[in-house]
C-alpha positions in Angstrom: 25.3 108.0 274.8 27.7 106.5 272.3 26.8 106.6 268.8 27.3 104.9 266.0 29.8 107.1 264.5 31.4 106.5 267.6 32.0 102.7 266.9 32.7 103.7 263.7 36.0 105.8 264.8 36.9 102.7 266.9 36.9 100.3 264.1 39.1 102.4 261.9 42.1 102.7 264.5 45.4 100.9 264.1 47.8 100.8 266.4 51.4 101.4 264.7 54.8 101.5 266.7 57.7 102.7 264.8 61.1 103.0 266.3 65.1 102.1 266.7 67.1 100.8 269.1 70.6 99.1 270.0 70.2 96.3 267.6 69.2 98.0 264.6 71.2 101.7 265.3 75.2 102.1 266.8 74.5 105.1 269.4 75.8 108.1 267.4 72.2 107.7 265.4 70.7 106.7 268.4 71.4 110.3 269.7 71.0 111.9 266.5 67.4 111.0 266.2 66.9 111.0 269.8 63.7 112.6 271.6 64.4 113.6 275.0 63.8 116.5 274.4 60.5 116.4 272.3 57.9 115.3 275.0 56.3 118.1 276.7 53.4 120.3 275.3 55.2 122.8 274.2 57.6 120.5 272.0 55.6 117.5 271.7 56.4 115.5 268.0 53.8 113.4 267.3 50.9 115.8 267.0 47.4 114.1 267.4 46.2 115.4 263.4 46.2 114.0 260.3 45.2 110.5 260.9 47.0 110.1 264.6 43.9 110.1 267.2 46.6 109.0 270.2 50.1 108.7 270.7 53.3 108.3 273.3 57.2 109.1 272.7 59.6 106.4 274.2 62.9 107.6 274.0 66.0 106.3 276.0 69.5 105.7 275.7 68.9 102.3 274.6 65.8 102.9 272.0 63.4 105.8 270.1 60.2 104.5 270.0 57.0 106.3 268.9 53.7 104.7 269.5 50.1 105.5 268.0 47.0 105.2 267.8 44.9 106.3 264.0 43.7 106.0 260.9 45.2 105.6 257.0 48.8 105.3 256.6 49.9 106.1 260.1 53.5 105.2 259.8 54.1 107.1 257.4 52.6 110.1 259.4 54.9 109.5 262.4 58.0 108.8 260.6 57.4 112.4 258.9 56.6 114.2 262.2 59.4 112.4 263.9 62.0 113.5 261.2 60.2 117.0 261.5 60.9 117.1 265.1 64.9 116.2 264.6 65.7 118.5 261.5 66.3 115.8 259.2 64.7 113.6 256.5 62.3 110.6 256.7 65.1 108.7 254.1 67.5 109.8 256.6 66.1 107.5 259.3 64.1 104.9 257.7 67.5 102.3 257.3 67.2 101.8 261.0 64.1 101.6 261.8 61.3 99.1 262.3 57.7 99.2 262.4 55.1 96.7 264.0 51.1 97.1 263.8 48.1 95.7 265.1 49.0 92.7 267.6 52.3 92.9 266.3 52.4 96.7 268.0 50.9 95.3 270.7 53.1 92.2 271.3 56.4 94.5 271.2 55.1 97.0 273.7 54.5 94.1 276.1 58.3 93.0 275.8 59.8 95.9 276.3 57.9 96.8 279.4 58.7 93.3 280.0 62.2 93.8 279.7 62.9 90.8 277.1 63.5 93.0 274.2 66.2 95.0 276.3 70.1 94.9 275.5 70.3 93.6 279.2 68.0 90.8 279.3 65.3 91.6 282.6 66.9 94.8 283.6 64.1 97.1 285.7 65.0 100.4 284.4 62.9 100.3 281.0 59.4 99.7 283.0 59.9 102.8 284.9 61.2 104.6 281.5 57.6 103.6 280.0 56.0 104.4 282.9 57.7 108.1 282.4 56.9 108.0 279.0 53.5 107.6 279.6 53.1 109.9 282.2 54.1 112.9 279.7 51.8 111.8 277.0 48.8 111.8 279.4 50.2 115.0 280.7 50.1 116.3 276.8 46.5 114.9 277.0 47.6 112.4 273.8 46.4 109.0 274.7 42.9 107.8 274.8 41.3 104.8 275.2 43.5 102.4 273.3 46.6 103.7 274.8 45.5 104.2 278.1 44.3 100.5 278.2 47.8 99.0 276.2 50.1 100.7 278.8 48.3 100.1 281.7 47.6 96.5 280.4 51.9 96.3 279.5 53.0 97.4 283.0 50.4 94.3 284.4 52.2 91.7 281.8 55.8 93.3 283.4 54.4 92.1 286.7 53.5 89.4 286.0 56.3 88.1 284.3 58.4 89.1 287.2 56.1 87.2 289.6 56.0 84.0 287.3 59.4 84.0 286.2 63.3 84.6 287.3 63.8 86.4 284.2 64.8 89.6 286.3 67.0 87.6 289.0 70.0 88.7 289.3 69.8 90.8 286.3 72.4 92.5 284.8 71.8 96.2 284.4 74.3 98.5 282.5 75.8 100.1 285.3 77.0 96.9 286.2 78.6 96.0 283.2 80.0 99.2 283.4 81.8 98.6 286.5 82.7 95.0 285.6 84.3 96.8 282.8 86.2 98.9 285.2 86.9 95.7 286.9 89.1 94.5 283.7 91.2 97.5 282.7 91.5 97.8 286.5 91.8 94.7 288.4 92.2 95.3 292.4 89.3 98.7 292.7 90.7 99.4 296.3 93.1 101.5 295.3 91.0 103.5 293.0 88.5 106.6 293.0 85.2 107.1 290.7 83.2 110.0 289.6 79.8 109.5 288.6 78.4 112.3 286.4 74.9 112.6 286.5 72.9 111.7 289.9 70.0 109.7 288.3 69.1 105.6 288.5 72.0 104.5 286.7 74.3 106.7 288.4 73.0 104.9 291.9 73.2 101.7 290.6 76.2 102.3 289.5 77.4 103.3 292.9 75.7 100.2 294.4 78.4 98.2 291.9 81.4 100.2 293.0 81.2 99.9 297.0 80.3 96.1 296.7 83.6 95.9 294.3 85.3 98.0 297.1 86.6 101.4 295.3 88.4 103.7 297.3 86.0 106.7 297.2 83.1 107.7 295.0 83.0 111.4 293.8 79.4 112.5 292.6 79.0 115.7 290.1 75.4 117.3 289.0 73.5 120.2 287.5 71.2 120.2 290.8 74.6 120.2 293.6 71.6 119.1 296.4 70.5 115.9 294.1 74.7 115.1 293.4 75.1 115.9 297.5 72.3 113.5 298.1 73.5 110.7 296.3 76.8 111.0 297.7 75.8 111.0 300.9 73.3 107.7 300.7 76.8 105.6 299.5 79.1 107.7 302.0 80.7 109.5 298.8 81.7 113.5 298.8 79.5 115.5 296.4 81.4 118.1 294.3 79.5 121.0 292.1 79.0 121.0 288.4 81.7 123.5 287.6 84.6 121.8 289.4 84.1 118.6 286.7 87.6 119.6 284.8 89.2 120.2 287.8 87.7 116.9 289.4 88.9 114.9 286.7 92.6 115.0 287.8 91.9 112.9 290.9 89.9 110.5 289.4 90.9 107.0 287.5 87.3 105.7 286.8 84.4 108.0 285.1 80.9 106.7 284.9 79.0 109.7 283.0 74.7 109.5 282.7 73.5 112.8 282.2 70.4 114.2 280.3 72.7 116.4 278.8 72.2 117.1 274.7 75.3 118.1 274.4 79.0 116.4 275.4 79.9 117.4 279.1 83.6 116.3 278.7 85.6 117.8 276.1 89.0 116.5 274.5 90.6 119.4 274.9 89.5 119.1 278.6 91.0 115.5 279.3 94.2 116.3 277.1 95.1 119.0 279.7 93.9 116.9 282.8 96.0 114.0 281.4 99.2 116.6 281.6 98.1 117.4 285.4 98.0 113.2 286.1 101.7 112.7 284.3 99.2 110.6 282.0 98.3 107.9 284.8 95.5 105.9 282.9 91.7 107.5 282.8 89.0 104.7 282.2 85.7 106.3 280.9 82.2 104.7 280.6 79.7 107.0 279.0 76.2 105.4 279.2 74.5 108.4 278.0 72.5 108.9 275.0 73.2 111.7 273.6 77.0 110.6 274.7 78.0 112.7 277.6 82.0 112.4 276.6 83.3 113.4 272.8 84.2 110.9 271.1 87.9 112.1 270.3 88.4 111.5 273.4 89.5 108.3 272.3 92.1 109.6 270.8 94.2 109.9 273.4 96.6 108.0 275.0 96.2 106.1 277.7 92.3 106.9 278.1 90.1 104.4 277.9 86.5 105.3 276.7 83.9 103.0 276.2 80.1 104.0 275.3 76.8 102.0 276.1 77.3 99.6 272.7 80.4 98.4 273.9 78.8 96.6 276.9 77.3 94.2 274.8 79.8 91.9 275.2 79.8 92.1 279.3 76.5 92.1 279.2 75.6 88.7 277.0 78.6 86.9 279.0 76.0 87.1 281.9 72.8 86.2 280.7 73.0 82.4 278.8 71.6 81.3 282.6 68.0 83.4 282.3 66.9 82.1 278.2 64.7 79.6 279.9 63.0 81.9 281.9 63.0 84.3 279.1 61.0 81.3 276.4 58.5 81.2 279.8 58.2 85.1 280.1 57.6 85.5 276.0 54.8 82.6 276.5 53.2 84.7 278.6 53.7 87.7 276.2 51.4 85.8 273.9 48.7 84.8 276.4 48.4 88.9 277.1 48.3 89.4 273.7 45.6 87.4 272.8 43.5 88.9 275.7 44.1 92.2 274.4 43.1 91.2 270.7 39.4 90.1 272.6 39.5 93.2 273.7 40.1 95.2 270.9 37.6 92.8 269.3 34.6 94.3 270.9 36.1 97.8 271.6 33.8 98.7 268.2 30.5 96.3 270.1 30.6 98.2 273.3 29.0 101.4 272.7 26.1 99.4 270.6 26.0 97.4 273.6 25.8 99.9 276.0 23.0 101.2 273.8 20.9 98.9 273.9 21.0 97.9 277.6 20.3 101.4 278.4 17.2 101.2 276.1 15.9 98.3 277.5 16.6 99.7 281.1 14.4 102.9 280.0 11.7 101.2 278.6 11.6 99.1 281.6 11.6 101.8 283.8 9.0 103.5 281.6 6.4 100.8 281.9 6.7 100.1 285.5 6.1 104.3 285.8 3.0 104.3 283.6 1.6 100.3 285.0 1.8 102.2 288.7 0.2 105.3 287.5 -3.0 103.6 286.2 -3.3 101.6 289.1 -2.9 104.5 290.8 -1.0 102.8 293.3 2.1 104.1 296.4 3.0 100.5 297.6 6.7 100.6 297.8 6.7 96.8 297.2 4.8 96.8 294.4 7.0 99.4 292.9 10.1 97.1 293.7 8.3 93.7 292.5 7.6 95.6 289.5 10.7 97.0 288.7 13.1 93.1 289.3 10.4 91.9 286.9 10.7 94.1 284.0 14.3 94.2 284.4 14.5 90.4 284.6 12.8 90.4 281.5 15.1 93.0 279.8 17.9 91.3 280.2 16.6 87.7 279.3 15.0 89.8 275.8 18.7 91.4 275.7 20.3 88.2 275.6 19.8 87.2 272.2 21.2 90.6 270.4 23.8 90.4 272.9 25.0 87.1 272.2 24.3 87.7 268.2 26.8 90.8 268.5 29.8 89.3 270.1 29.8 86.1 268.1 30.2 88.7 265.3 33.7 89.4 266.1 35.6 86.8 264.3 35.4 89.0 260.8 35.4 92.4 260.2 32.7 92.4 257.8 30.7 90.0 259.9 31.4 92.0 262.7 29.9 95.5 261.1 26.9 93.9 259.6 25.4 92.7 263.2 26.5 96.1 264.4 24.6 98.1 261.9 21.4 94.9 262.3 21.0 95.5 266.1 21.2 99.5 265.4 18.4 99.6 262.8 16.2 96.4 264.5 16.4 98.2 267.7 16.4 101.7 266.4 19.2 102.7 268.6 20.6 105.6 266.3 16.9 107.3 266.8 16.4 106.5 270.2 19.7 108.5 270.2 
């Protein structure tokens, strides 16, 4: 039975989300504070103490996001154990970064599941990110009942803004502006071969964009040679093993790299000597990794082209002026959610006083009918049902009153604590306890 303590805890919590992403940090501090590699039990970096009850890491290419659940200054406490986690300082990060609480917290984790607070407007891949992300924070046993509800509530407001609007038609994902990119330093792809580095979602994607753009041949390199052999084989491509990448880059012109890696995969000094082997035939490079799969100084070099996931911007807002108007629909019903989840959170403190005293007045009821039977020493079965519809009929119409008097107490949180702790002590729920 939930006690009064319990609605207590439940009245204290925040929710806080702080976090970075494209529009506030270039990609070089996106993968410096990165935290890929910070969300399993063992290396988990938002530890539920000191004020954080629940919490969940987001952390892609595009944005660092850490969301909890607590009491006192919990902003403060995750930018400290988020710093903690990447070696570095709290002033270190805190030019980037933003921070929304209460509905605010709530409204932002609805539009990025949504996909309208993405650098490509509607693009799918960030509801299956949070959908990972949440996964390993209910596998590291961090959420609880506010979390659990606000995700599972954010991946509902992602359908339904895809079934209400045509925010996600025809969307542009990053692996397409990657190959439209291609497209330009490029022109005619017929003549042309592509190596895709890494073998997850945005590698097939970006393999969808190449064939319908009609490149030569697709190449396909990865850690796992049976996940790289796989995807090769789904878009009639030849799978070659992790090793070979140097050697593979000679025969190449177009290099779409998406790896986990925390490290670069391609090196300058690597290219330099490939670009001897190609009598320096152009090399165009699109590295939509975070951390970057390619070194930078690559760059550096002539006539090799490398672009990272910031430069897309430009391709990618060319392409989507024609879905604003569904996007001003989809953020309308970002606000309806919202408000539903602020009734809830409302009588989140109410229910367990609620659920106390209907259970009283169910085991009162049940009492009386027990003791009523007993002195008239009676076995009818009917009687025993007749009895029992009554005094529950008349529990609930006597339940009624305190019920209604609690939830109208939600509009203040004074007002809202002082009909709590008036049905505890009229009802004497804390002793019945």
């Amino acid at each position: 039975m939930p006690s009064f303590e319990d609605s207590a805890l439940y009245m204290e919590n925040d929710i806080c989300l702080v976090g970075l992403n494209h529009r506030t940090a270039g990609v070089d501090v996106r993968e410096r504070f990165a935290l890929a590699g910070h969300c399993d039990a063992e290396h988990w970096a938002l530890p539920c103490t000191g004020g954080i009850r629940e919490s969940l890491i987001l952390s892609t290419c595009n944005r660092v996001e850490l969301l909890a659940a607590g009491t006192g200054d919990v902003a403060d406490r995750m930018l400290h154990c988020w710093a903690r986690a990447r070696q570095a300082r709290v002033s270190d990060i805190e030019p980037y970064i933003y921070v929304h609480k209460s509905l605010a917290a709530v409204r932002h984790i609805f539009s990025v599941a949504s996909s309208l607070d993405s650098m490509v407007l509607g693009e799918p891949q960030i509801l299956g990110q949070l959908k990972a992300a949440y996964r390993k924070a209910a596998a590291c046993r961090t959420t609880g009942v506010i979390l659990n509800r606000l995700l599972h509530k954010s991946f509902s407001v992602a359908k339904r803004v895809r079934t209400e609007t045509a925010v996600a038609s025809n969307a542009v994902s990053i692996s397409y502006a990657a190959v439209e990119l291609a497209k330009r330093i490029f022109g005619d792809m017929r003549s042309h071969k592509a190596l895709l580095v890494g073998a997850g979602e945005m590698a097939e994607l970006a393999a969808t964009h190449l064939l319908q753009n009609g490149i030569d041949e697709i190449l396909v390199t990865n850690r796992t040679y049976a996940r790289g052999r796989e995807l090769a084989d789904q878009f009639g491509g030849r799978a070659v093993p992790f090793e070979n990448l140097t050697d593979t880059l000679a025969v190449v012109d177009i290099i779409i790299t998406s790896t986990g890696s925390p490290e670069p995969v391609i090196r300058a000094r690597d290219v330099r000597t490939t670009l001897r082997t190609r009598k320096n035939s152009p090399m165009f490079f699109i590295d939509i990794a975070v951390p970057r799969d390619v070194d930078p100084d690559v760059n550096s070099l002539d006539n090799v082209y490398l672009y990272d996931i910031d430069d897309l911007k430009e391709v990618v807002e060319e392409n989507i002026a024609g879905r604003r108007d569904e996007a001003a629909r989809a953020h309308r019903i970002v606000d309806e959610e919202v408000a539903a989840f602020a009734g809830w959170l409302a009588t989140l403190d109410v229910q367990p006083t609620l659920v106390a005293l209907i259970d009283r007045g169910e085991r009162l009821a049940r009492d009386e009918v027990s003791r009523t039977l007993k002195r008239l020493g009676s076995q009818d079965e009917a009687l025993r049902e007749a009895l029992e519809t009554m005094a529950n009929a008349l529990v609930r119409k006597l339940n009624h009153a305190p019920i209604t008097f609690l939830k109208n107490g939600c509009s203040g949180q004074e007002n809202k604590e002082a009909r709590i702790n008036a049905i505890r002590r009229v009802f004497n729920l804390d002793s019945d306890t």
